[in-house]
PAKESE-181533 format. One record per residue (C-alpha): residue number from 1; residue in three letters; z negated, y, x negated. Coordinates in Angstrom, 2 decimals. Layout:
NODE  pos  code        Z        Y        X
NODE  NUM   ALA        Z        Y        X
...
END
This chain:
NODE  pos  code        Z        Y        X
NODE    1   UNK   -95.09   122.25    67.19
NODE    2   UNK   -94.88   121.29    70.83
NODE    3   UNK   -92.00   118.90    71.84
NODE    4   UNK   -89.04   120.04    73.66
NODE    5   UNK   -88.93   119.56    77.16
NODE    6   UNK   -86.26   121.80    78.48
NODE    7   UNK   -82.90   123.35    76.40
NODE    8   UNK   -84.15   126.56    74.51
NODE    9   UNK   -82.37   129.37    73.06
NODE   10   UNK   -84.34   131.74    70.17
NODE   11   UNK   -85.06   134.27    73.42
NODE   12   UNK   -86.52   131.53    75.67
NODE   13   UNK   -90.04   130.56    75.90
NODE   14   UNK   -90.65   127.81    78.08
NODE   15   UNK   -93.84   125.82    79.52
NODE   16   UNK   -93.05   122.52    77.57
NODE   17   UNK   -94.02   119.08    79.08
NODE   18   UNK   -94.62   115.57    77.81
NODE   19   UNK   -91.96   114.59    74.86
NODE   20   UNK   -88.67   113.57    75.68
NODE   21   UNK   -86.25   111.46    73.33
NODE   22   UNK   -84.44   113.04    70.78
NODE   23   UNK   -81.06   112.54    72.36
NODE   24   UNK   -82.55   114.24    75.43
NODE   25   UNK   -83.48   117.05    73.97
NODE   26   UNK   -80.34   117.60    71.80
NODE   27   UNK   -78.14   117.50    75.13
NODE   28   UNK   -80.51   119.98    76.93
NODE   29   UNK   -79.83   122.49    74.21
NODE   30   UNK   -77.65   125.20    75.19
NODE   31   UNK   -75.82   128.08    73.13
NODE   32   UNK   -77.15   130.64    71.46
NODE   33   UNK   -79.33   128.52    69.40
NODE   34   UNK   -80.37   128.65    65.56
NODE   35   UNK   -82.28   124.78    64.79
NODE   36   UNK   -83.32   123.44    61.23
NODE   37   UNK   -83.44   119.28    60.87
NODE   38   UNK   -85.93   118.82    58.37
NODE   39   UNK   -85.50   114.70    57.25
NODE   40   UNK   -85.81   112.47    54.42
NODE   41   UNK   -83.34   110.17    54.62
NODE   42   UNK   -79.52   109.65    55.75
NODE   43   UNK   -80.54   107.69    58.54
NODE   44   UNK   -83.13   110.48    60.49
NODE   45   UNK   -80.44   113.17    59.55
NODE   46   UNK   -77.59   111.43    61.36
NODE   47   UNK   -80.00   110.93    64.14
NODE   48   UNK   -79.58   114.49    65.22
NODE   49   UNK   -76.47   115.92    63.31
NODE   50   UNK   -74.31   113.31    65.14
NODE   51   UNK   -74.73   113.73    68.49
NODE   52   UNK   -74.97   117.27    67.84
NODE   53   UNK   -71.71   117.03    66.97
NODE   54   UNK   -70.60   114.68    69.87
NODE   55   UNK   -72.17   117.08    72.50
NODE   56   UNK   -70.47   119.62    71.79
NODE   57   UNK   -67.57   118.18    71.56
NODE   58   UNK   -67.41   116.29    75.36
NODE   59   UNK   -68.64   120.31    76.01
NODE   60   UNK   -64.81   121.46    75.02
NODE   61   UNK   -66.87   123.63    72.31
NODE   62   UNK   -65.42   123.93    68.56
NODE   63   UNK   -67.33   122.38    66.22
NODE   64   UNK   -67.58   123.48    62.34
NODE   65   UNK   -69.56   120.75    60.14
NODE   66   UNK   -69.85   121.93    56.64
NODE   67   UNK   -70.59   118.93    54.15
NODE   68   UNK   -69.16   118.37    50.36
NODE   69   UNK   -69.17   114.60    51.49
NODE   70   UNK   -66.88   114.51    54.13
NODE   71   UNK   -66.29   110.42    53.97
NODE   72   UNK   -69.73   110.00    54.30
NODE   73   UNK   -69.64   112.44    57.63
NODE   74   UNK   -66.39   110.58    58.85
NODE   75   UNK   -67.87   107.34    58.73
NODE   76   UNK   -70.86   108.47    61.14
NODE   77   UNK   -68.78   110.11    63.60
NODE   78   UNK   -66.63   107.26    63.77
NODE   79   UNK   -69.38   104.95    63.96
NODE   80   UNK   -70.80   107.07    66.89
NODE   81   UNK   -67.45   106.34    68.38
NODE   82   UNK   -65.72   110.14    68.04
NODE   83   UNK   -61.70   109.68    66.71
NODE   84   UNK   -61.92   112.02    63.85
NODE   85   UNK   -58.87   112.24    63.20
NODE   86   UNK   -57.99   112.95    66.51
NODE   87   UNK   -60.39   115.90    66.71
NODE   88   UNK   -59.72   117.31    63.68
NODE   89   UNK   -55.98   117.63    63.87
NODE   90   UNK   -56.70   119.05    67.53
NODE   91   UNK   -59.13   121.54    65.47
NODE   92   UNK   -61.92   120.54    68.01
NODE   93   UNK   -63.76   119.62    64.83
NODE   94   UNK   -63.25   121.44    61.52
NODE   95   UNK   -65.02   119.91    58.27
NODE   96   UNK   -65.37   122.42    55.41
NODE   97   UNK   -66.97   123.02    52.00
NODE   98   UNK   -69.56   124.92    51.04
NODE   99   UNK   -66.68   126.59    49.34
NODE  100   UNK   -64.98   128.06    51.79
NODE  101   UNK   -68.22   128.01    54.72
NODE  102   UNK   -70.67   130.37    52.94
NODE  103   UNK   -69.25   131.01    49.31
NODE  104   UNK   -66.33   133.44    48.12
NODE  105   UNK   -65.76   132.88    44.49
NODE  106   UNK   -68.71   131.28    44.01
NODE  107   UNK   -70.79   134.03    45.18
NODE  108   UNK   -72.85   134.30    48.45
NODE  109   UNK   -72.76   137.55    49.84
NODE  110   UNK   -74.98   137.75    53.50
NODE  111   UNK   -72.70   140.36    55.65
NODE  112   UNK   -69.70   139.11    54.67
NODE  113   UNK   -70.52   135.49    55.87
NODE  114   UNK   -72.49   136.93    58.88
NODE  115   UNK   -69.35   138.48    59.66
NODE  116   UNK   -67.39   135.18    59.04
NODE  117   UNK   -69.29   133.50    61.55
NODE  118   UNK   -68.39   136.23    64.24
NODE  119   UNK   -65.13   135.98    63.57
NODE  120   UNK   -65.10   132.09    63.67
NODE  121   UNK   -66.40   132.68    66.86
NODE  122   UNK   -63.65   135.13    68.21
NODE  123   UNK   -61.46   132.71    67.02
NODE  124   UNK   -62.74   129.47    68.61
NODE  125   UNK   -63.01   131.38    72.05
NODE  126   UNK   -59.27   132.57    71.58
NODE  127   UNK   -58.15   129.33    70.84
NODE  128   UNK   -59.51   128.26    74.42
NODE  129   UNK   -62.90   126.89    73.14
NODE  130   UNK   -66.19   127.10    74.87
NODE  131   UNK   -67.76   128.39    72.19
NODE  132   UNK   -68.20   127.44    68.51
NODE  133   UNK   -71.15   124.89    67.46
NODE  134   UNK   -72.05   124.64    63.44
NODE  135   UNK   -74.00   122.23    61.42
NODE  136   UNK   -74.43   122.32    58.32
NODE  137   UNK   -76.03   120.42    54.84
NODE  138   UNK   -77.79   123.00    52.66
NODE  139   UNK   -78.50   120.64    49.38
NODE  140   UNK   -75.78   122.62    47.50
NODE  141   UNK   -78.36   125.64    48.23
NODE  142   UNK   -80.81   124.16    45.34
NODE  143   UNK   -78.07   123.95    42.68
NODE  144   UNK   -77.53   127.95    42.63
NODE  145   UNK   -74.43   130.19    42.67
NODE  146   UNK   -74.53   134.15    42.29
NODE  147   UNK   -76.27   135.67    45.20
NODE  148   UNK   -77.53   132.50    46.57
NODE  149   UNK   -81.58   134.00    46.61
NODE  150   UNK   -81.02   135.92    49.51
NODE  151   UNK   -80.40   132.49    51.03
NODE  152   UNK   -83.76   133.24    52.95
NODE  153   UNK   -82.89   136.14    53.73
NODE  154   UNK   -79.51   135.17    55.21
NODE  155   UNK   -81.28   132.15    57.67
NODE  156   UNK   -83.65   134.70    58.98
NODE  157   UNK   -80.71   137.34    59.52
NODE  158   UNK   -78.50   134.66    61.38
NODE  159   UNK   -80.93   133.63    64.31
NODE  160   UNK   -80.20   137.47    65.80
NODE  161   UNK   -76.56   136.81    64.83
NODE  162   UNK   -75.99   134.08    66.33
NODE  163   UNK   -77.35   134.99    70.07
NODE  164   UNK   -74.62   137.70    69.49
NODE  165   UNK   -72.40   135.89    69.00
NODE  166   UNK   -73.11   132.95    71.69
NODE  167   UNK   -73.14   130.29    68.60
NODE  168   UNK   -75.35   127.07    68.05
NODE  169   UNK   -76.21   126.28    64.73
NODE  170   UNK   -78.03   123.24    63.14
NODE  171   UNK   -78.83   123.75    59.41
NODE  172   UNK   -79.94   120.66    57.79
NODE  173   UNK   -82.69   120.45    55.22
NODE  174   UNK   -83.25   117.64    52.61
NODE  175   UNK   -87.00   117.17    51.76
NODE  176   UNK   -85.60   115.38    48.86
NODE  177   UNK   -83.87   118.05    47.15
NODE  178   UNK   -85.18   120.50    48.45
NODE  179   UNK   -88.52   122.48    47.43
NODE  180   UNK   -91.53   123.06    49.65
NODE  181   UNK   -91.06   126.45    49.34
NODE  182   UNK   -87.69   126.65    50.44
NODE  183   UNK   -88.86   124.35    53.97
NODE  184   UNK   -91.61   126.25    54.38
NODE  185   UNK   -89.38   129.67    54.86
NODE  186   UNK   -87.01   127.52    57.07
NODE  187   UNK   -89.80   126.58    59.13
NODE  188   UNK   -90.70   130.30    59.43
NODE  189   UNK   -86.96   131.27    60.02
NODE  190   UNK   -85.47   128.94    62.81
NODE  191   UNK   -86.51   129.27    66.46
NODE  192   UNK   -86.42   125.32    66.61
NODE  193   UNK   -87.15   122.78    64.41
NODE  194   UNK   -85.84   119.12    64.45
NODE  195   UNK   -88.36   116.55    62.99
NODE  196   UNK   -90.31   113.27    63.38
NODE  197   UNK   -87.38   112.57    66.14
NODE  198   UNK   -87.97   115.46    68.30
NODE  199   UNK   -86.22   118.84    68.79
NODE  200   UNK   -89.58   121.06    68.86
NODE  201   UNK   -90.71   124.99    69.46
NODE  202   UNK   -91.54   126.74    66.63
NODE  203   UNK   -94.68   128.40    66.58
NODE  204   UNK   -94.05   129.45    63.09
NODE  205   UNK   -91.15   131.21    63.47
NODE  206   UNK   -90.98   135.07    62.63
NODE  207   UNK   -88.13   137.09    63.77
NODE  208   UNK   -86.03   138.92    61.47
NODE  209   UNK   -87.40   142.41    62.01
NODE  210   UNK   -90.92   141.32    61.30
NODE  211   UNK   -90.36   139.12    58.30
NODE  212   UNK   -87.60   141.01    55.97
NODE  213   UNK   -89.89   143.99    56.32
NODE  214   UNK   -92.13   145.27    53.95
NODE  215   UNK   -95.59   144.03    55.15
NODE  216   UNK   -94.31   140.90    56.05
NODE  217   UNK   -97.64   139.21    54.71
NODE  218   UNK   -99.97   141.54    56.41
NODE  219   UNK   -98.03   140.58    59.91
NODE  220   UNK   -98.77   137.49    58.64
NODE  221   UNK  -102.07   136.75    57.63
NODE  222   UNK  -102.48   139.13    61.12
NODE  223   UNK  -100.65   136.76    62.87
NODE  224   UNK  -102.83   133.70    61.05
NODE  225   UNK  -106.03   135.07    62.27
NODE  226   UNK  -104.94   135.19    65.23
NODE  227   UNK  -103.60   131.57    65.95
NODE  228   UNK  -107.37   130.50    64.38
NODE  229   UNK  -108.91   132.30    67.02
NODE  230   UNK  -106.69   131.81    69.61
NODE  231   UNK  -107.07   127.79    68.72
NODE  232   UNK  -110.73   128.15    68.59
NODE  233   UNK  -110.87   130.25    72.36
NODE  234   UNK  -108.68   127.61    73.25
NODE  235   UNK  -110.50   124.72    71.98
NODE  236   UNK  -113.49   126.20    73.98
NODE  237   UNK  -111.85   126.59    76.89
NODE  238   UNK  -110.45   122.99    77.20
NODE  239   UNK  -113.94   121.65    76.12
NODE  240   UNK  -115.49   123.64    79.11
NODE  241   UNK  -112.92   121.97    81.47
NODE  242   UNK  -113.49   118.98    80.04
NODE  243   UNK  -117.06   119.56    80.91
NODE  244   UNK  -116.68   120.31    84.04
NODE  245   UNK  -114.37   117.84    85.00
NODE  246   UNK  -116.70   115.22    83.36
NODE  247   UNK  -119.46   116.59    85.89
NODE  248   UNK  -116.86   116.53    88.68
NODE  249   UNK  -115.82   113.09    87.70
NODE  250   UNK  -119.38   111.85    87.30
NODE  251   UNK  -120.56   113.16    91.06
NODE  252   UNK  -118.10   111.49    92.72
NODE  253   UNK  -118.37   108.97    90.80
NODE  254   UNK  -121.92   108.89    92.17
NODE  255   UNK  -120.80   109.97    95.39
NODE  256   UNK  -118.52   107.17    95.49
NODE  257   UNK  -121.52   104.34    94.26
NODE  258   UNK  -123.82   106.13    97.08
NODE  259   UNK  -121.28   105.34    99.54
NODE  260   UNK  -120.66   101.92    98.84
NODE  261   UNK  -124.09   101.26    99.08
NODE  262   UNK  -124.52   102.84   102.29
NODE  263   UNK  -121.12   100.84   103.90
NODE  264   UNK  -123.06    98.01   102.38
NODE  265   UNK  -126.34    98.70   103.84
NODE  266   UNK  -124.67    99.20   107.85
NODE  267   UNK  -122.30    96.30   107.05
NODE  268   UNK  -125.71    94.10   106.51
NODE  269   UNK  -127.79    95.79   109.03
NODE  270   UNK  -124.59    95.00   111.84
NODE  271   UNK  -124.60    91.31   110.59
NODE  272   UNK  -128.31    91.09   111.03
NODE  273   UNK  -128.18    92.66   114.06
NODE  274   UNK  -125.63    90.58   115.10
NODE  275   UNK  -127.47    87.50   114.24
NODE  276   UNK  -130.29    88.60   116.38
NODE  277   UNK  -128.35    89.13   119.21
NODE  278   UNK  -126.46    85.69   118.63
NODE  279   UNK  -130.27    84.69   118.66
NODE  280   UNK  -131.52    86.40   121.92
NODE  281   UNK  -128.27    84.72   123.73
NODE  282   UNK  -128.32    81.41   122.32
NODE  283   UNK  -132.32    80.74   122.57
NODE  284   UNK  -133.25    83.06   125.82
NODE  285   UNK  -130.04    83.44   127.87
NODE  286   UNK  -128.83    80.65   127.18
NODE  287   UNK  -131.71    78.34   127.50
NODE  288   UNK  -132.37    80.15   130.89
NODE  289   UNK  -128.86    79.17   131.97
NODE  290   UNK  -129.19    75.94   131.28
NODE  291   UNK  -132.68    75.79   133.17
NODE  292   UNK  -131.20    77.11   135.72
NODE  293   UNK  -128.16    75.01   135.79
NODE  294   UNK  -130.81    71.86   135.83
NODE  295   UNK  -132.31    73.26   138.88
NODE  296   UNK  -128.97    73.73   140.52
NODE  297   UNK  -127.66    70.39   139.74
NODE  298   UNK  -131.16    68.57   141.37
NODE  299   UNK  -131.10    70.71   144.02
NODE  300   UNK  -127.28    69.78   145.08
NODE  301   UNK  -128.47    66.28   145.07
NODE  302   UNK  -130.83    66.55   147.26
NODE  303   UNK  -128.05    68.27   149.82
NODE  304   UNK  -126.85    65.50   152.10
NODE  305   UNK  -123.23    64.55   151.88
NODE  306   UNK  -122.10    65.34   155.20
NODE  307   UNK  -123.40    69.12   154.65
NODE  308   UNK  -120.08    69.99   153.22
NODE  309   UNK  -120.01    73.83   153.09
NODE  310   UNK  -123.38    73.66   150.93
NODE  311   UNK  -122.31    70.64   148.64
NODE  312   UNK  -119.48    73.18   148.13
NODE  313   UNK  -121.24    76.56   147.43
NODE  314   UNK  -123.49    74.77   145.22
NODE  315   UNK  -120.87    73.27   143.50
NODE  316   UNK  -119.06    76.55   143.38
NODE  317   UNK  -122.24    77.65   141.69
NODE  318   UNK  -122.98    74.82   139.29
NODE  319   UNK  -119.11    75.72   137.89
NODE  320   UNK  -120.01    79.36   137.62
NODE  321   UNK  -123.66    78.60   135.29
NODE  322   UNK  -121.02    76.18   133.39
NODE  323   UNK  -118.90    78.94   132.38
NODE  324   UNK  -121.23    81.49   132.21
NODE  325   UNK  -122.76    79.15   129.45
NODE  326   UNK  -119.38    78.47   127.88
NODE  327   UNK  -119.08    82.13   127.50
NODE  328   UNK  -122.53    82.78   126.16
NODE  329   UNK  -122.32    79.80   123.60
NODE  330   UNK  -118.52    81.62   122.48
NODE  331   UNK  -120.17    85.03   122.11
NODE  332   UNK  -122.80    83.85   120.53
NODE  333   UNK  -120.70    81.88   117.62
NODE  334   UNK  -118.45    85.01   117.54
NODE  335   UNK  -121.50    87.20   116.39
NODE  336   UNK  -122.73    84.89   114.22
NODE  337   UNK  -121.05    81.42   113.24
NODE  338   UNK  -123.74    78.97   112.50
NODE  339   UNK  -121.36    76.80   111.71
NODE  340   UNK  -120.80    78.73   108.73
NODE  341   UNK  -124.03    78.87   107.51
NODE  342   UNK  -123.90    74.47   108.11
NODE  343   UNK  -120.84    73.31   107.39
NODE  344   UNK  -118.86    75.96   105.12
NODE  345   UNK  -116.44    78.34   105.25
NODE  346   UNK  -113.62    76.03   105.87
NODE  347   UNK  -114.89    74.29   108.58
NODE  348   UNK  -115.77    77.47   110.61
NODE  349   UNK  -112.12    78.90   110.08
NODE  350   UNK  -110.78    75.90   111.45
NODE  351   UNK  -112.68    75.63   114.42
NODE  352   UNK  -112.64    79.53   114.51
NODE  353   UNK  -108.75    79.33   114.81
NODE  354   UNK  -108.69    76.52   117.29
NODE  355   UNK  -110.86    78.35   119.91
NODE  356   UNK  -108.99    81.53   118.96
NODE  357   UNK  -105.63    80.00   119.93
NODE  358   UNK  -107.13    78.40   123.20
NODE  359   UNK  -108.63    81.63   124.28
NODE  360   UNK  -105.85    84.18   122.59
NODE  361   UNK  -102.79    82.30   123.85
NODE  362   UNK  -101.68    82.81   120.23
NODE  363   UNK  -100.60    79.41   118.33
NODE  364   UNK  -102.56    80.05   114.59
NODE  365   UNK  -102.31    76.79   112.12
NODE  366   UNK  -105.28    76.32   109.46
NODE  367   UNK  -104.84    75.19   106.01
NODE  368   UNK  -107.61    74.25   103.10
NODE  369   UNK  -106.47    73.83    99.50
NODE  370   UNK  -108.86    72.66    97.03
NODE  371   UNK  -112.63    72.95    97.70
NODE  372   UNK  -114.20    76.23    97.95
NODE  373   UNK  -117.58    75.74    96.14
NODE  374   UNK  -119.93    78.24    94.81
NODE  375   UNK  -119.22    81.04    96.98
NODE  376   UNK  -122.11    83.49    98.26
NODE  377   UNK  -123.26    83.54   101.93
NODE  378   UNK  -121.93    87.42   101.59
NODE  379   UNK  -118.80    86.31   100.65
NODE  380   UNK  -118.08    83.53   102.86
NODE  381   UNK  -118.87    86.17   105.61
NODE  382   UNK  -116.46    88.54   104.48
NODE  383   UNK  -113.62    85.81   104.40
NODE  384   UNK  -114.84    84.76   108.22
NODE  385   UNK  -114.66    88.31   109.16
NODE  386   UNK  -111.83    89.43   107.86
NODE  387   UNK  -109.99    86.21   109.45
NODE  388   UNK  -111.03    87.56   112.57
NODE  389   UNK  -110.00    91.15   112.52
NODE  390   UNK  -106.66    89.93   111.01
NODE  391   UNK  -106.25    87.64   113.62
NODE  392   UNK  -107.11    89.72   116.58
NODE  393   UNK  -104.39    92.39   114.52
NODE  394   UNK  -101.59    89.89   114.89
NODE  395   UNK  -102.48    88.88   118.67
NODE  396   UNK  -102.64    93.26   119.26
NODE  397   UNK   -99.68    94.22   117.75
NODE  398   UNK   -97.26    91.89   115.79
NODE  399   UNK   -95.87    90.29   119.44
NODE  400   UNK   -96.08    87.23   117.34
NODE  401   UNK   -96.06    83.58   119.18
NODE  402   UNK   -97.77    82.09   116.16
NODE  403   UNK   -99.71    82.99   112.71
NODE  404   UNK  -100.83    80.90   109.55
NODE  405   UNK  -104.40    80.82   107.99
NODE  406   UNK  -104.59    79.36   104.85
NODE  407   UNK  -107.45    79.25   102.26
NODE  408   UNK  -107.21    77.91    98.61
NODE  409   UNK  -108.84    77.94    95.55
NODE  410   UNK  -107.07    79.15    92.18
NODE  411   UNK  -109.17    78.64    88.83
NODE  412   UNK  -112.27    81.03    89.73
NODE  413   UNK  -111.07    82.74    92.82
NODE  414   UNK  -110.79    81.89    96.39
NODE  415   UNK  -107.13    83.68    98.52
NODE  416   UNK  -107.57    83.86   101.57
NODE  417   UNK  -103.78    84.53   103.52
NODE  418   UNK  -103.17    85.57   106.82
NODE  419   UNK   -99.26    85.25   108.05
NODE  420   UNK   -97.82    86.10   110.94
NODE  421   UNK   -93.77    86.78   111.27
NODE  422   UNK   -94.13    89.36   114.35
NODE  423   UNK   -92.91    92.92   114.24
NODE  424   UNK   -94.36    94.37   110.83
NODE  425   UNK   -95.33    97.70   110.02
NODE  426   UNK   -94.68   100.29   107.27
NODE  427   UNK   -98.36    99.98   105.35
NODE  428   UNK   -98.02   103.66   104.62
NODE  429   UNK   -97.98   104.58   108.06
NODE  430   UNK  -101.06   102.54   109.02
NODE  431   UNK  -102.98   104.27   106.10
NODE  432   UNK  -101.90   107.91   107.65
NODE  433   UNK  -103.09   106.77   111.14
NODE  434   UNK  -106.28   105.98   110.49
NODE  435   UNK  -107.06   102.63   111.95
NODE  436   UNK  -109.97   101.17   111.17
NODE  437   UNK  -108.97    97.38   111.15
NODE  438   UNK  -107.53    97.79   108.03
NODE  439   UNK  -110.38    99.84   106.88
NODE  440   UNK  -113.34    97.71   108.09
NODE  441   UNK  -111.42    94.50   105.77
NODE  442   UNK  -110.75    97.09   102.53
NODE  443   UNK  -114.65    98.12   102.49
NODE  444   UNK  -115.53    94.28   103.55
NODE  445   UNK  -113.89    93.04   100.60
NODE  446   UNK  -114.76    95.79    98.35
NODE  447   UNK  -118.33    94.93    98.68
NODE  448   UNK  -118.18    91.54    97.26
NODE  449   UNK  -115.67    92.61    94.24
NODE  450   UNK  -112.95    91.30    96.08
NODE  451   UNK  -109.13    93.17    96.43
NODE  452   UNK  -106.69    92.87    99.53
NODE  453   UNK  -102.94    93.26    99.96
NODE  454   UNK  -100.99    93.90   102.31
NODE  455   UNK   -97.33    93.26   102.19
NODE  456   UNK   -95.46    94.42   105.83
NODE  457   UNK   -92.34    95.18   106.65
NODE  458   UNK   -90.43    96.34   109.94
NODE  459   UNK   -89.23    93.16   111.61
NODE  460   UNK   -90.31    91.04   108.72
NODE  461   UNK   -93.97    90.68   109.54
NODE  462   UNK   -97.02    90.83   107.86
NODE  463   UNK   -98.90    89.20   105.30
NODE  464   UNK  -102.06    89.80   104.53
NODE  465   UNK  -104.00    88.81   100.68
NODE  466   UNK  -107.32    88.65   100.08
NODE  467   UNK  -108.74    87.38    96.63
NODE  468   UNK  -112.79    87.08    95.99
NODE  469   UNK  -114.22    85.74    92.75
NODE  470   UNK  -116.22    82.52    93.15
NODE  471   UNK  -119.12    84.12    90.85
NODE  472   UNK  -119.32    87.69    92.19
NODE  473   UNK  -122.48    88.45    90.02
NODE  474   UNK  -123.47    87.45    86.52
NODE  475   UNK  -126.93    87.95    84.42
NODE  476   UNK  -127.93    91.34    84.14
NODE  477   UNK  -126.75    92.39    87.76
NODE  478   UNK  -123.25    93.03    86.26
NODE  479   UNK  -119.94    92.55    88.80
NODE  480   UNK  -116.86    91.24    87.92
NODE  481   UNK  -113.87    93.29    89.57
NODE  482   UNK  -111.07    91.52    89.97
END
């Protein structure tokens, strides 16, 4: 039986979803409605018969409850918090016997208490109701009265009755009196069925006209076959989907690995290439300007001192080599920090946030907790690189006058923080637009098993959260994620 989702009536068939709690379901349901509880103890049928009850109450409908044990009843409405005594001498709620419910002199005749039931409607409606709601306990059914074996009959007649009539009724079965037998034609007579805690759709149900007729077994054992083949084309068909999206799943999957190795491969090759520029300026460029800055600086000493417009020019000149070197030396370190690869990752953010406040105008403060041992080149690379595209972020677009770098280590992983309190950002919006600061560090970081987050807000500025494990690899080739 599939779980109610939405309320049902015997005419409804709905596309049901994931369960729902009992209570749930018992306030979605809506009259008409014909429901066996099937339960084996006090406590699951007062799960569903009470707040039955209650609902339809607070719904201005009248409520019947037959029951030979009305203290017991009394005492779980009022424990539910309903004044019984209130609502019964309003006549909202009605108790009654299996006497005077469904017998007449101790005999059970079908159309006359089909007819009751109609006019126990009229009656409710007249009295300025909403509409009449019934539960009732059907133990007394096992103990027999005269005419009580068309009892079967009766439950399967009511279901049409009751849409009639606009009525919702909750009969109430006892596994523990009652015979298999007897559930097992409830189950096939009530549109709903109320067990294990949820209000559930009845596959099994047959409608009057098919099972009081005749050939009610052949419609059955037709209708048998076809469930087991229906299951089995079913079963098929959700094993081919599952197929396919296990092949789906698996090529992107693959897709996914093939990328990652690719942004790995041009993340590498730009560092390398990077290196070998940093190379080219800092052993031929800038060698030649300092050869050439030699040359200058003997050659203005050999300019007498009263040629002042030469002294000058070469002076002029000397300046110029000096910063041209300056720059070279700064572009250099910027492709590749040696001082990295010499004196560690802290020491290279530090003086990486020094030069980038004297050249940025930016004020950014540098903090070390702990030591930061056992990290790979790759990852100490990351961290230095994503320091500087956060960095250059916050001097771009946060309109901040200052921002906070601080690396620490925490058992075996090394946070990296970048803090600014400038003009934030909705993340979301970043995402949509495509930059690809934000990008470059997610890939970056990805690539050594690493995660970053970003918390931003509008006006509240921006922090950004990187954490890498100190042992990114383990024997076998394995990664840790964390």
């Amino acid at each position: 039986m599939s779980a109610l989702y939405l309320a049902a009536t015997p005419t409804q068939s709905e596309s049901l979803s994931a369960p729902i709690s009992l209570l749930d379901a018992i306030e979605r349901l809506q009259r008409p409605g014909h429901l066996c509880s099937v339960y084996g103890s006090e406590d699951e049928q007062f799960a569903s018969a009470i707040p039955f009850v209650r609902i339809g109450l607070e719904r201005g409908e009248r409520c019947i409850y037959i029951t030979d044990d009305d203290r017991r009843l009394c005492a779980a409405l009022k424990g539910a918090g309903i004044d019984v005594d209130s609502t019964i001498r309003s006549g909202a709620l009605v108790v009654q016997t299996k006497q005077s419910a469904h017998l007449r002199g101790n005999h059970f005749d079908v159309g006359e208490i089909l007819n009751f039931w109609a006019g126990q409607s009229e009656e409710a409606l007249r009295s300025g109701y909403s509409g009449l709601r019934v539960a009732g306990e059907t133990d007394w059914v096992t103990r027999g009265s005269t005419g009580i074996e068309r009892w079967v009959e009766y439950e399967s007649l009511v279901t049409n009755r009751l849409a009639e009539i606009g009525c919702l009724a909750l009969c109430q079965y006892d596994r523990r009196v009652c015979t298999p037998e007897l559930i097992l034609n409830m189950i096939r007579t009530h549109p709903l069925v109320v067990s294990g805690g949820m209000v559930c759709q009845n596959p099994y149900f047959v409608p009057a006209e098919e099972f009081l007729t005749p050939d009610c077994a052949e419609r059955e054992v037709q209708r048998l076959l076809h469930n087991v083949q229906e299951r089995e084309r079913t079963a098929l068909e959700l094993k081919a989907a599952h197929d396919r999206l296990q092949s789906e799943l698996n090529e992107r999957t693959q897709a996914e690995h093939e990328i990652l190795s690719l942004t790995e491969r041009l993340i590498n090759a730009q560092e390398e290439e990077r290196k070998r520029i940093a190379r080219e300026l800092h052993d031929d460029l800038g060698q030649q300007i300092a050869t050439l800055s030699i040359a200058l600086s003997n050659l203005r000493r050999q300019i007498p001192e009263e040629k002042h417009e030469p002294r000058e020019q070469a002076d002029f000149l000397y300046q110029g080599f000096s910063r041209l070197a300056s720059g070279v030396r700064n572009l250099s370190h910027q492709l590749h920090p040696a001082m990295l690869e010499h004196a560690g990752l802290a020491a290279a953010l530090r003086s990486d946030c020094a030069e980038f406040s004297s050249l940025s105008g930016l004020s950014v403060s540098f903090e070390a907790v702990g030591k930061v041992e056992h990290l790979s080149p790759q990852a100490a690379l990351c961290l230095y690189r994503v320091t500087q595209e956060a960095l250059h972020n916050v001097a771009k677009h946060a309109a901040a006058k200052h921002a906070e770098v601080r690396l620490m280590r925490s058992n075996s992983v090394v946070r990296l923080t970048v803090t600014d309190h400038g003009a934030g950002f909705q993340p979301s919006s970043a995402r949509a637009s495509g930059g690809l600061g934000l990008a470059n560090i997610k890939e970056r970081v990805r690539l050594v098993n690493g995660v970053s987050m970003l918390d931003s807000e509008p006006g509240r500025g921006t922090t950004l959260t990187v954490d890498i494990p100190i042992a990114d690899r383990f024997p076998g080739g394995s990664r840790k994620r964390v």
